[in-house]
SETIKOL-488275 format. One record per residue (C-alpha): x, y, z. Coordinates in steps of 0.001 Angstrom, whole numbers, padded with zeros to 6 digits, always signed. Each point is the difference from the previous one (the first is absolute). Last residue first. Layout:
% SETIKOL-488275
XYZ ...
//
This chain:
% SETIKOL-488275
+156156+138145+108924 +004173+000543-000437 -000385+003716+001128 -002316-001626+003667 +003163-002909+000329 +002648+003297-000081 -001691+002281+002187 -000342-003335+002089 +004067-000662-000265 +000469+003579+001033 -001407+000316+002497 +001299-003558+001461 +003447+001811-000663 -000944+003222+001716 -001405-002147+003109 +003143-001913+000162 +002330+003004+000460 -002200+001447+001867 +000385-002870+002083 +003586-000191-000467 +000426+003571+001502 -002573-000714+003020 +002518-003471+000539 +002867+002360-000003 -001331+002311+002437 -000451-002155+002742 +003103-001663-000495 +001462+003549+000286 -001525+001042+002911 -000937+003700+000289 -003060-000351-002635 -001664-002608+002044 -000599+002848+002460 -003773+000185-001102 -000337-003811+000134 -003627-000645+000596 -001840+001767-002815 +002905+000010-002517 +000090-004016+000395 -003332-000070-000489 -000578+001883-003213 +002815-002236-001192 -001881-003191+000616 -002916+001366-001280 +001731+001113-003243 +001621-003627+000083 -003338-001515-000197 -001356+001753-002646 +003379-000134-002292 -000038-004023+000648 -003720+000233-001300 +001006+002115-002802 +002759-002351-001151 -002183-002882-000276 +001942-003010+002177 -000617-003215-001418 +003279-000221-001570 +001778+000462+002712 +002681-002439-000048 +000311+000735-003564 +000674-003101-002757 -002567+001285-002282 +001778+003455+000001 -001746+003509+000176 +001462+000974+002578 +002802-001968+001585 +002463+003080+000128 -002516+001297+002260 -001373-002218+001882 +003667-001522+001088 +001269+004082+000796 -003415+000140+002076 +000521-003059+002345 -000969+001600+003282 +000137-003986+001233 -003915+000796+002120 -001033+002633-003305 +000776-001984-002533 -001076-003530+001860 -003460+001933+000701 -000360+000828-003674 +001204-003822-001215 -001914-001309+002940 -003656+002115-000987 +000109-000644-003779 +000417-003839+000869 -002693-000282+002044 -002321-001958-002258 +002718-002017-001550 -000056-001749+003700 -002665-002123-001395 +002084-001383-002827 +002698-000653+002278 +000004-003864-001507 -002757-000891-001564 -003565+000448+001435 -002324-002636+000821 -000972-000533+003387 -001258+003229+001635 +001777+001532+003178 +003331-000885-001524 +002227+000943+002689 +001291+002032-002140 -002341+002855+000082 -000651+000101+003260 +004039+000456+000367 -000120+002699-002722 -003043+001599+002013 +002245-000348+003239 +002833+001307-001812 -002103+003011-000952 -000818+001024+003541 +003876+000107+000839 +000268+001938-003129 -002601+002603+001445 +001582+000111+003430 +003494+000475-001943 -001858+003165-002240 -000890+001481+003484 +003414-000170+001662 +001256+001822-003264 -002415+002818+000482 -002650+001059-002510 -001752+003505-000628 -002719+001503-001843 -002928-002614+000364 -003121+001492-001690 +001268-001358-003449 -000095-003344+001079 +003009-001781-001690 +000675-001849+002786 -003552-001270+000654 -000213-000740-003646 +002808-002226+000174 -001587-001499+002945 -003664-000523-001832 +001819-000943-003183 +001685-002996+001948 -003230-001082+001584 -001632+000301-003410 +002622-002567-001510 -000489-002368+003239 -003484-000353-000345 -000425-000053-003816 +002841-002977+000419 -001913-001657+002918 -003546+000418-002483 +002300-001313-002857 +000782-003105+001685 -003160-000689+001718 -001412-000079-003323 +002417-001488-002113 -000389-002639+002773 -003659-000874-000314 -001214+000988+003245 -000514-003092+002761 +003244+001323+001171 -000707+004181+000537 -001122-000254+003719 +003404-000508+000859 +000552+003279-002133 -002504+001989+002164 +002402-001107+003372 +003078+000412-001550 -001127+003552-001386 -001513+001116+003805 +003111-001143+001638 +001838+002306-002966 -001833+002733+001119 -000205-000642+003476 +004442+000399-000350 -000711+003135-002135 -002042+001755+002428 +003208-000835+002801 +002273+001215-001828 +003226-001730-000624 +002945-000258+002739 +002857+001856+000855 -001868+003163+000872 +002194+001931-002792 +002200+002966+000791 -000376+003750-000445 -003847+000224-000139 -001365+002771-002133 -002753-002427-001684 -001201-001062+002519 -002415-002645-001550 -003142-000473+001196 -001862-002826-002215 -003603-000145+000499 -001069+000944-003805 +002265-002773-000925 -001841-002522+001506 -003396+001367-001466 +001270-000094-003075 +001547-003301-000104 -003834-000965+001162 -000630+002292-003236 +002251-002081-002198 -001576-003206+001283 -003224+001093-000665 +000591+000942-003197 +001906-003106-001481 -002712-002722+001846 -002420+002827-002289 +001684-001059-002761 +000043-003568+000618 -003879-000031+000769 -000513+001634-003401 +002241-002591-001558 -002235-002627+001578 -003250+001554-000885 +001418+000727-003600 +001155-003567-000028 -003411-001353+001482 -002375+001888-003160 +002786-001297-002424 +000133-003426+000838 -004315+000127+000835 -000396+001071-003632 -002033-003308-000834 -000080-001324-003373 -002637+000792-003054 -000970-003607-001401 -000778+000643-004011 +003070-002483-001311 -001662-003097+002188 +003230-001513+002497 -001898+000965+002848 -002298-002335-000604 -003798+001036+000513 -002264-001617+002299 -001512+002769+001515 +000042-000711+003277 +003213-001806-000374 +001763+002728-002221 -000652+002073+002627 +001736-001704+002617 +003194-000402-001869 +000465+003508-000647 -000675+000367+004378 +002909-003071+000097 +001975+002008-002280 -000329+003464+002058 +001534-002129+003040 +003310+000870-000777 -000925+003554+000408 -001887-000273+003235 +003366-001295+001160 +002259+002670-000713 -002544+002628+000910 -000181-001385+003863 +003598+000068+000037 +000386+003456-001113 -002881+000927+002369 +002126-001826+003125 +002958+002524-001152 -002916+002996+000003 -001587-001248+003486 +003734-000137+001474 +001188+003074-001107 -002716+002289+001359 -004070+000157-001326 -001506+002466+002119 +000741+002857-002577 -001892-001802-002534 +001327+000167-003700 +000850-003434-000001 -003763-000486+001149 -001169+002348-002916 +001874-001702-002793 -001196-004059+001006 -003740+001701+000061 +000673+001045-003751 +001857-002646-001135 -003029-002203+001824 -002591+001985-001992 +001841+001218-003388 +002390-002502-001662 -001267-003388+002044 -004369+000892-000033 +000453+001357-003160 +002274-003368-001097 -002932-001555+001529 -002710+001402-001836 +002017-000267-003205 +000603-003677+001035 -003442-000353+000395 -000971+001360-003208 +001684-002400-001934 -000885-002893+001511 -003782+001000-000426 +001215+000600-003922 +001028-003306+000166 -002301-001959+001167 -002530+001466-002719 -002634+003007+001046 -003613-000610+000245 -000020+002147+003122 -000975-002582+002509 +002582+000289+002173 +002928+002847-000263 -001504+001940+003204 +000338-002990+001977 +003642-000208-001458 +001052+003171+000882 -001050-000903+004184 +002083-003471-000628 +003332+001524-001141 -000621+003048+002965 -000357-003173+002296 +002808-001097-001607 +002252+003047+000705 -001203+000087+003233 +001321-003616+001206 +003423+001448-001307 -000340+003401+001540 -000622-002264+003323 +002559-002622-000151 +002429+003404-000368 -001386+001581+002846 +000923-002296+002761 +003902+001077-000706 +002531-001610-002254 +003039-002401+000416 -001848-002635+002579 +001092-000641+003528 +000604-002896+001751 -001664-002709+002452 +001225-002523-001081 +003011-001644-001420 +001851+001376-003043 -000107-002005-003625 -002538+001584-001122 +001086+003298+000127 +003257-001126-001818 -002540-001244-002875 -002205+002777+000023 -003575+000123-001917 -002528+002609+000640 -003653-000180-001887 -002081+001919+002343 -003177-000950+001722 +000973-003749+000410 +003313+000947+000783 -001120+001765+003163 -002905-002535+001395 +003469-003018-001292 +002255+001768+002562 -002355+000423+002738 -000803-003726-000179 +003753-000807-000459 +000927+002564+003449 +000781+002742+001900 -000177+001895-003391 +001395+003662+000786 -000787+002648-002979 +002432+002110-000737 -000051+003417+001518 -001595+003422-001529 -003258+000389+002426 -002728-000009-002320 -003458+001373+000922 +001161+003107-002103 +001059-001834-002777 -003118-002465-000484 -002358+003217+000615 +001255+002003-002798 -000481-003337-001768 -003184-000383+000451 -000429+003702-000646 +001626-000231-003267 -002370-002857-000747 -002900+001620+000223 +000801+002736-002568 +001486-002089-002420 -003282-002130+000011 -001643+002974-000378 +002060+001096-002841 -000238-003757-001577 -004264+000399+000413 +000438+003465-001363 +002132-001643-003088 -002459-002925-000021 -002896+002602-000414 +001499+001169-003550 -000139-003798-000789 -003409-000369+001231 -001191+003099-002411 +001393-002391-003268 -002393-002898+001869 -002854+002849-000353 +000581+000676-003196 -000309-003635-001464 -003133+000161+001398 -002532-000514-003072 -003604-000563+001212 -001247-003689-001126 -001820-000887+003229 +002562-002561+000818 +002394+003338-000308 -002414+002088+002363 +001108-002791+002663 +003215-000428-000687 +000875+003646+000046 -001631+000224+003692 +001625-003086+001247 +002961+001501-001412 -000615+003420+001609 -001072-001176+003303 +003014-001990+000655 +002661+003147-001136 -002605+001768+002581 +001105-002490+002737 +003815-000061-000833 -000524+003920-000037 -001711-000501+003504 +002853-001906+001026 +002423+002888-001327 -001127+002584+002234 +000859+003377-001178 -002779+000205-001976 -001193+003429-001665 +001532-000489-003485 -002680-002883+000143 -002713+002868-000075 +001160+001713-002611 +001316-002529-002508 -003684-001982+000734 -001673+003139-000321 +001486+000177-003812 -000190-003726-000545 -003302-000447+000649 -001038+003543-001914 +001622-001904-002970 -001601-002983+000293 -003484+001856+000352 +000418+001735-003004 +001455-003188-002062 -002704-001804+001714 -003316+002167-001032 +001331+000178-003527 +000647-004130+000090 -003690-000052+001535 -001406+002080-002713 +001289-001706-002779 -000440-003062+001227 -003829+000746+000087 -002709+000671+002396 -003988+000816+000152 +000531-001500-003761 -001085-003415+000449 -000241-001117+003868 +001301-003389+001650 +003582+000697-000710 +000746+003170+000224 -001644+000798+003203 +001860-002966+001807 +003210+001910-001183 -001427+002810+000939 -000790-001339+003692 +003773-001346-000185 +001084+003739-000529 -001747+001387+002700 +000825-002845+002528 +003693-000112-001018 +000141+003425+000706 -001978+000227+003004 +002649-002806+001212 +002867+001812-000949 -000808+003302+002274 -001277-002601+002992 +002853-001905-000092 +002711+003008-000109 -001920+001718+003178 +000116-003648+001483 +003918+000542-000559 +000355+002547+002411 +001721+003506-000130 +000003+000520-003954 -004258+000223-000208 +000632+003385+002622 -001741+002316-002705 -002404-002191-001743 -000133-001465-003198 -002121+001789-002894 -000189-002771-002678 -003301-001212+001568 -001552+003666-000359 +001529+000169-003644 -001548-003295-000740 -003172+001040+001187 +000208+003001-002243 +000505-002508-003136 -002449-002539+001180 -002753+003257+000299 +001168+001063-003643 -000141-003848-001326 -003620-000407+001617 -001319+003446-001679 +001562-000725-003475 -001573-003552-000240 -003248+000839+001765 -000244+003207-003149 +000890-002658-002492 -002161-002585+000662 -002988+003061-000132 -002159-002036-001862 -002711-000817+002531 +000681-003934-000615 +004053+001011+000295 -000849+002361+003338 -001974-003264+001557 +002733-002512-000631 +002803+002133+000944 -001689+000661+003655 -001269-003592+000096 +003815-001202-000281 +000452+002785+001817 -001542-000924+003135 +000332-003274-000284 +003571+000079+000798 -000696-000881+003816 +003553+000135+001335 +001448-002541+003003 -000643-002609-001570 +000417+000867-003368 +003463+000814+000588 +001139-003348+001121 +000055-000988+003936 +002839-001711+001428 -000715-002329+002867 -001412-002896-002390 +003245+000723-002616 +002312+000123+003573 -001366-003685+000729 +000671-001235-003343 +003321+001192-000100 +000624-001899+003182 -001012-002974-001423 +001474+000110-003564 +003490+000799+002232 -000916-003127+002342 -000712-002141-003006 +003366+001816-001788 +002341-000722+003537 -001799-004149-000144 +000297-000497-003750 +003902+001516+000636 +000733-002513+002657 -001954-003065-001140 +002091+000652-003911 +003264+000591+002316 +000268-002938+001719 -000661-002404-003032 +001725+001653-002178 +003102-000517+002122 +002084-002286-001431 -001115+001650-003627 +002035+003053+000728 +000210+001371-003461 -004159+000064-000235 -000112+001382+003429 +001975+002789-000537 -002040+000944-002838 -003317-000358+002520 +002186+002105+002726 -000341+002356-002673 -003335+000009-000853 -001030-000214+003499 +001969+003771+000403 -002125+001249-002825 -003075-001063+001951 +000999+001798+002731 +001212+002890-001817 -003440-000216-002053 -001640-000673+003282 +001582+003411+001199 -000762+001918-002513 -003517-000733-000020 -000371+000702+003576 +001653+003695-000380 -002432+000614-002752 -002837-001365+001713 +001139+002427+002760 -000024+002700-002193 -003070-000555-001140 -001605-000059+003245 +001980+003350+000998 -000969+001742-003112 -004129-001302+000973 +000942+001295+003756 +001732+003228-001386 -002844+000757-002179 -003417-000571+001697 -000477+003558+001128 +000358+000901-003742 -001486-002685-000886 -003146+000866+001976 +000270+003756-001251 -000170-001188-003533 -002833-002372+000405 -002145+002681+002246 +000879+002282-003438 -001637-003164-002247 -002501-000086+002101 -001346+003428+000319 +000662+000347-004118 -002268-003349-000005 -002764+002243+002099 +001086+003131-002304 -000614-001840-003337 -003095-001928+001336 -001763+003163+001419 +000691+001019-004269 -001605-002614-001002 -002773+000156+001763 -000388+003483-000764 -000172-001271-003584 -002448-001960+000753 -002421+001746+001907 -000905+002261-003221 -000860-003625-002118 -002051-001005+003375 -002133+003011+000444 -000727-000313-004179 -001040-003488+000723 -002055+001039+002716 -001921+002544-002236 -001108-002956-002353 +000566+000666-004076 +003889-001575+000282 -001706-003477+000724 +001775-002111-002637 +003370+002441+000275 +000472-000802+003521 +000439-004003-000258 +002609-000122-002675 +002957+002312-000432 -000773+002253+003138 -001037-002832+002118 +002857-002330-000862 +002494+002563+000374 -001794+000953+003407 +000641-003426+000941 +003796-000445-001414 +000470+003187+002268 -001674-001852+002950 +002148-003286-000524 +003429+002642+000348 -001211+001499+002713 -000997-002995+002244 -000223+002466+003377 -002616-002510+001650 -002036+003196-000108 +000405+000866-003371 -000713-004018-001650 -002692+000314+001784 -001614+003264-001411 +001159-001517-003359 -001777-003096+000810 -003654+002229+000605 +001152+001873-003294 +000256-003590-001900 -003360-000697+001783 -001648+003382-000724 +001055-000203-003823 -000669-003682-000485 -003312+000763+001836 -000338+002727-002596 -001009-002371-003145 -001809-002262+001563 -002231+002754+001714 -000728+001604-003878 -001599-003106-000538 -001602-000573+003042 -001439+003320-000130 -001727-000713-003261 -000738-002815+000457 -001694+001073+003324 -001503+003417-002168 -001305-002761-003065 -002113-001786+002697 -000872+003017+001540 -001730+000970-003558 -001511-003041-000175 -001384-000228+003395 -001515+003599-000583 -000898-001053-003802 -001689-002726+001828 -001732+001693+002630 -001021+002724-002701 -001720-003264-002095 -001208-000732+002873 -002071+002579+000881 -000564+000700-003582 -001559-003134-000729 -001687+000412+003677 -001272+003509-001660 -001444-001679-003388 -003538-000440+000570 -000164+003082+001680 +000859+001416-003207 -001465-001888-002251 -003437+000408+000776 +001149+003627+000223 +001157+000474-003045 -003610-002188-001418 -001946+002765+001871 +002164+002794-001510 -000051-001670-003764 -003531-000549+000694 -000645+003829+000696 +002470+000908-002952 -002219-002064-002221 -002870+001475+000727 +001107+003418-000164 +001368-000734-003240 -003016-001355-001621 -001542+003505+001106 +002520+001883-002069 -000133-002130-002997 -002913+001877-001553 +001986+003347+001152 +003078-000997-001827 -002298-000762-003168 -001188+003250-000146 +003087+002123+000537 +001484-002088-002911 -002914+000899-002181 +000982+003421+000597 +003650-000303-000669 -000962-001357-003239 -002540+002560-000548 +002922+002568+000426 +002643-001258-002240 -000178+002322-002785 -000457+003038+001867 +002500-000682+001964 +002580-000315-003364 -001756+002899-001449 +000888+002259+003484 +003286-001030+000047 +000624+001160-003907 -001377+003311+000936 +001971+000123+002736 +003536-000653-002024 -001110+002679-002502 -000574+002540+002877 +003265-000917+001295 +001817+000523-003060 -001392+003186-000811 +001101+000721+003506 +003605-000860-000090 -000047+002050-003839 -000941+002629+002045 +002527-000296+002511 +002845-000047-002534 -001694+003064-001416 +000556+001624+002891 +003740-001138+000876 +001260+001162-003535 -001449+003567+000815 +004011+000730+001264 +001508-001521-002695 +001388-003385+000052 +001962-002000+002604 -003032-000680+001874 -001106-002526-002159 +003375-001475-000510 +000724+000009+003767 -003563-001681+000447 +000972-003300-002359 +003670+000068+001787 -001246-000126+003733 -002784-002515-000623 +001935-002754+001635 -002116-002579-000839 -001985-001348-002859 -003693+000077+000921 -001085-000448-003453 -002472+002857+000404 +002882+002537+001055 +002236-000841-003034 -002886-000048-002919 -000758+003579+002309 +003715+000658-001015 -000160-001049-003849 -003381+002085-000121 +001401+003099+000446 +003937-000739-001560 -002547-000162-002959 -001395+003007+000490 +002845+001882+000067 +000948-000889-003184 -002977+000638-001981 +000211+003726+001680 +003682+000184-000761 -000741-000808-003584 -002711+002116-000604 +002565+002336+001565 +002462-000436-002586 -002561-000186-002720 -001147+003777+001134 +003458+001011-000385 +000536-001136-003437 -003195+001633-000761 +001207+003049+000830 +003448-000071-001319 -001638-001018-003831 -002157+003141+000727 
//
C-alpha cells in the first residue's frame, strides 16, 4: 500500500509538473520572445499525448484571451459611438472648407505662376551660374596641364629632350595629379612613358650618329692635334732658342742693342705665324658636334639608367678602338698609310680626353689609362710588324717623325709614352740596318765606277774641289808643279763624303728623342763603326775577292785603304762637332776604321800574294822542257825570260806600296817560283832526266838568281832575295860539278856545301838520271868510263838510301 501511494505522488507530481512547463511556454509565445525553437522542443520532447494537451491548454488560453477582448469592446462601445456622431456633424463643415481651401489653392495658384516663372529662371541662371564656376574652376586647373603638355609637344619636335623630360617630371609630380579624375589625364599619364621611351631611342639615334661621325672624323681631328702638337713644339724650340741668344745677350752687352730688335723681331714673326696656323687649325669641337652625348648622358641619368648609357658608350668606344687599332695591310709601303693609322689614334684618344673632361662619370682615368695600355701595346705590336717590312730607310726616318710627333701629342694629353720612345730605339737598329743596306750599294757602285789610277789635278782649283772633299795632306806633293797625280783613286774622296752622309742620315734618326748629347754621340759612332767594321769591310772584301780586279787595282786598293785610314780621325772629329762632345769625355766609343782598313789592306796583300803565285803558275804551266835532251840550248827559256819581264814590270808598279809590302810580295814571288821548278823536277809523272836537260834548267835558274839580284824591289839586304833559290843551286851545283864524295862526307855538317840539299830529293833526281842513262846507253856497259860512272851511281843511290832510311828511324 505504502508502494502504491508512493507511486500515485510521483505522478501527482509529474502531472503538476507538466503543467507548469504548459503555461511557462504559452507565457513564452504571448511575450513574443523570439526564436521559439527551444520553448516547442521542450513541449514536444515529452510523451507522445504531450502535444494534445499542449494544444488544449493553447485553446483554453485563447478562449480566455477573447473573452477578455470582447469586455474591453464592450466597454468602450458608446464612446466609439458618440465618436461616429460627432465625425458626421463635422462632415459637412469639411466639405465646405475643402471647397474654399480648393478655390483659395487656386487663387493662389495662378497668382503665383510668374513667381514661379521666375523663380525657375533664376534657379536656371543660378544653377548655370554655379556650372561656369564651376567649369572655370576645374579649367584653371587643367590649362596648366594642357599648356605644360602643349610645351612638351614642342619641346619633342624641336628635339629638346632633356627640357621635355624635366616637363613630363613636372606634369607627373605636380600638374597631372590635380586633374587625375579626367579621362585625358589618364591618356596623358599612359603617353608618357612611351614618350620617354621614343626619347631614349631618338637620343640612342644620336648618340650612335655621334659615334659614327667621330669615327669618320678621326684621322682629321688626330691630324689637327697633331699638328698643334708639332706647332707647339716648335715655338717652344723657338722660343727656347730666344732664351738663349737672350743669355748671350746679357754677357755681350756691346751688342744688346742688336740682338734685343733682332730676337723681338724673329719671336713677333714666330707669335705671328703661330697665330696664323691656330686660325687655320681647327680644334676638336669644331669639327665634332659633342652634343649628342652630352644630351645622350643627360637624358639616360634623368631616366635613371646612367649606368646602362655609361656601359653601352664605353663598349661601343672599346670596339671602335679595336676597328681604329686595326691598320691596314700595305700601311708599311707609304708613309701617308703611317699618318693616317696615328692620326685615328690621336683623334680617338684626344676625343676621350675631351670626353673626360667636360662629362662626370661617362669617362674616367681609369678607363682611359686601361683603354691606353691596350691600345699602346697593340701600337707597338703592328708597329714591330709592319716597320720590320721597310727596306727603305727614308720612310723609317719618316715614321721615326710620325712616332714622336705622335708620342708628343698623346703625352700633352697626359697618356704615358715612355714605351713608345723604348719601341724607337728597337726601330733605330732597322733604321741603322737600312742605312747599312743603302750604303753598301753606294759603295758597290763607288768601286765599280772606279778606274784604279790616281787622281790627275791639272791644276790649284782642281786641287783645292779634291781636298775639299777629302782631308789629304802631302808636303812633297805639294811641293811639285802642276798638273800631277794624287796617291789614291776617285773612290776614296767618295767613301769619305759617304761616310758622313751615313754620319748625317744616323743623326736625323737621333733628333728629337729626348736623349742627352752624349748618348746621340754615342750611338753614332756605333752606327758608324757598323757602317766601318761590317758595310765598307764588307764591300772592301768582295772587290779583293773579284776576279776582274788584277795587280794593279789591288796595289792601288792598298793605297786607297792607307789613306781612308788616316782620315778615320778627321770622321771622329766630325762627330764630336755635331754633337758637341769632346773626344777627350771617358764615355766616347772610338772609331774601328784602323782595324776595319788593316784587314782590307792585309786582305788586299794576300790576295797581291795569290795572284802573283798563280800568274807564276800560269808561266810555269807553259814551260816545255825536253827533258831527254843531250846538251843545253845555251840560253834560258824563253817562258821564263816573259816571266821575269812580267815580275819587273808588276814590281815597278809595287813603289807607291809600303815597302815591307812590296818586299815580301817579290820575296813570296820568287820563293814560289823556286818551289814551282823544284816541284817540276820532282814531278812524279816525269821518269827520266838527261844531263843536257838539268844544264837548260840551271841556265834558267841563273836568270831567276840574276832577277833576283838585281834588286827588283828596294829594300832587301844583301843576297837576301837570292835565299829563295838557294835549295835549287846547291842541288843543281851537285849534280852540274858531280860532287857526291863532297855531299857526302859533308852531311849533316853546318859548314856543308850542300846543306840545302834533302837527301831524298838528290835520291829522286839521280834515280831519273840513272833511269835515263840505262834508257839511251844500252852499250854503255862495254866502255869502261861508261860503266864506272853507272857503278858510282849506284853507288850514290845506295848511300842516299840509306841516309833517308836513316833520317825516317831518327823521326
Amino acid at each position: 500500500m505504502a508502494r502504491k501511494s508512493k507511486s500515485n505522488m510521483s505522478e501527482q507530481y509529474l502531472e503538476e509538473n507538466k503543467d507548469q512547463i504548459y503555461e511557462n511556454a504559452l507565457a513564452e509565445i504571448q511575450s513574443f520572445e523570439l526564436p521559439l525553437g527551444t520553448t516547442l522542443r521542450s513541449v514536444y520532447d515529452d510523451q507522445p499525448n504531450a502535444h494534445q494537451r499542449f494544444m488544449e491548454k493553447l485553446d483554453a488560453c485563447i478562449r480566455n484571451h477573447d473573452r477578455e477582448i470582447e469586455k474591453m469592446c464592450n466597454f468602450h462601445h458608446q464612446g466609439f459611438v458618440d465618436a461616429i456622431t460627432e465625425l458626421l456633424k463635422v462632415r459637412a463643415d469639411a466639405e465646405k472648407l475643402k471647397v474654399q481651401v480648393t478655390d483659395t489653392n487656386r487663387r493662389l495658384q495662378d497668382a503665383g505662376k510668374e513667381v514661379i516663372a521666375q523663380t525657375e529662371e533664376i534657379i536656371r541662371c543660378r544653377v548655370q551660374q554655379r556650372n561656369i564656376t564651376t567649369v572655370v574652376e576645374k579649367l584653371q586647373l587643367c590649362l596648366p596641364v594642357l599648356e605644360m603638355y602643349s610645351k612638351l609637344k614642342e619641346q619633342m619636335n624641336v628635339k629638346r629632350y632633356y627640357s621635355a623630360l624635366k616637363t613630363m617630371e613636372q606634369l607627373e609630380n605636380l600638374y597631372l595629379p590635380r586633374v587625375s579624375q579626367y579621362r585625358f589625364c589618364q591618356i596623358m599619364i599612359e603617353n608618357l612613358p612611351k614618350l620617354r621611351e621614343e626619347i631614349k631611342e631618338i637620343s640612342m639615334s644620336d648618340l650612335k650618329d655621334f659615334l659614327e661621325s667621330i669615327r669618320k672624323h678621326s684621322d682629321r681631328i688626330g691630324e689637327t692635334a697633331m699638328k698643334q702638337a708639332q706647332q707647339q713644339k716648335t715655338f717652344s724650340t723657338t722660343l727656347q732658342k730666344q732664351n738663349n741668344v737672350n743669355y748671350g745677350r746679357n754677357m755681350h752687352l756691346g751688342r744688346s742693342r742688336i740682338l734685343e730688335s733682332k730676337n723681338e723681331i724673329t719671336l713677333k714673326r714666330t707669335f705671328e705665324e703661330d697665330d696664323e696656323h691656330e686660325e687655320e687649325v681647327l680644334t676638336a669641337q669644331d669639327l665634332v658636334d659633342f652634343s649628342p652625348v652630352y644630351r645622350c648622358l643627360h637624358i639616360y641619368s634623368v631616366l635613371g639608367d646612367g649606368e646602362v648609357f655609361e656601359n653601352y658608350y664605353r663598349k661601343q668606344r672599346r670596339k671602335q678602338a679595336r676597328l681604329v687599332l686595326q691598320p691596314q695591310s700595305s700601311m708599311h709601303e707609304t708613309v701617308e698609310g703611317y699618318r693616317r693609322y696615328f692620326s685615328q689614334i690621336v683623334g680617338f684618344f684626344v676625343v676621350e680626353d675631351h670626353i673626360l673632361h667636360v662629362t662626370q662619370g661617362l669617362v674616367t682615368r681609369t678607363y682611359t689609362d686601361e683603354l691606353w695600355n691596350m691600345a699602346l701595346s697593340k701600337i707597338i705590336a703592328v708597329l714591330r710588324t709592319h716597320s720590320s717590312y721597310c727596306s727603305d730607310p727614308d720612310l723609317v726616318l719618316e715614321l721615326k717623325n710620325l712616332i714622336v710627333v705622335f708620342a708628343d701629342t698623346l703625352q700633352g694629353y697626359g697618356f704615358p709614352v715612355n714605351r713608345l720612345f723604348d719601341l724607337l730605339f728597337e726601330i733605330r737598329d732597322q733604321y741603322n740596318e737600312t742605312l747599312l743596306k743603302k750604303w753598301s750599294g753606294l759603295f758597290r757602285d763607288i768601286f765599280e765606277a772606279d778606274n784604279y789610277s790616281p787622281i790627275p789635278v791639272a791644276n790649284e782649283e782642281e786641287y783645292k774641289i779634291v781636298i775639299s772633299k777629302f782631308p789629304f795632306q802631302d808636303t812633297e806633293l805639294d811641293k811639285q808643279s802642276f798638273p800631277k797625280k794624287l796617291p789614291m783613286s776617285q773612290s776614296v774622296p767618295q767613301i769619305y763624303i759617304q761616310v758622313k752622309e751615313f754620319i748625317y742620315a744616323s743623326l736625323k734618326f737621333s733628333e728629337s728623342l729626348h736623349r742627352s748629347s752624349t748618348e746621340i754621340d754615342d750611338m753614332l759612332r756605333k752606327s758608324t763603326n757598323l757602317l766601318l767594321t761590317r758595310t765598307l769591310s764588307s764591300c772592301l772584301q768582295n772587290l779583293i775577292k773579284k776576279p776582274h780586279i788584277g795587280l794593279t787595282e789591288l796595289v792601288q786598293i792598298i793605297i786607297n785603304t792607307t789613306h781612308l785610314e788616316q782620315a778615320c780621325k778627321y770622321l771622329e772629329d766630325f762627330i764630336s762637332n755635331i754633337t758637341n762632345i769632346s773626344q777627350v769625355t771617358v764615355h766616347t766609343a772610338r772609331l774601328y776604321g784602323l782595324s776595319t782598313f788593316k784587314d782590307a789592306r792585309h786582305a788586299a796583300e794576300g790576295e797581291i800574294y795569290t795572284k802573283l803565285n798563280q800568274k807564276i803558275d800560269e808561266f810555269i804551266q807553259i814551260a816545255d822542257y825536253d827533258w831527254t835532251m843531250s846538251e843545253s840550248d845555251g840560253r834560258a827559256s824563253g817562258y821564263l825570260m816573259d816571266l821575269i819581264n812580267f815580275l819587273r814590270s808588276t814590281f815597278q808598279v809595287f813603289t807607291h806600296l809600303p815597302g815591307k809590302v812590296a818586299q815580301t810580295a817579290c820575296m813570296s814571288a820568287c820563293q814560289h817560283l823556286s818551289t814551282s821548278l823544284m816541284q817540276m823536277l820532282l814531278d812524279s809523272e816525269l821518269k827520266q832526266i838527261s844531263m843536257g836537260a838539268i844544264q837548260q834548267f840551271n841556265l834558267d835558274v841563273i836568270q831567276c838568281e840574276l832577277f833576283a839580284s838585281s834588286e827588283p824591289v828596294p829594300g832587301f839586304q844583301g843576297d837576301t832575295l837570292q835565299l829563295a833559290f838557294i835549295d835549287l843551286r846547291q842541288l843543281l851545283d851537285l849534280f852540274m860539278v858531280w860532287d857526291w864524295s863532297t855531299y857526302l862526307a859533308d852531311y849533316g855538317q853546318a859548314t856543308s856545301k850542300y846543306l840545302r840539299v834533302n837527301p831524298s830529293t838528290a835520291l829522286t833526281l839521280l834515280e831519273k838520271m840513272r833511269d835515263s842513262s840505262k834508257k839511251n846507253n844500252i852499250f854503255a856497259q862495254f866502255r869502261k868510263n861508261d860503266r864506272d860512272k853507272q857503278k858510282l851511281i849506284e853507288t850514290v843511290v845506295k848511300q842516299l838510301r840509306s841516309l833517308v832510311n836513316g833520317m825516317s828511324q831518327h823521326t
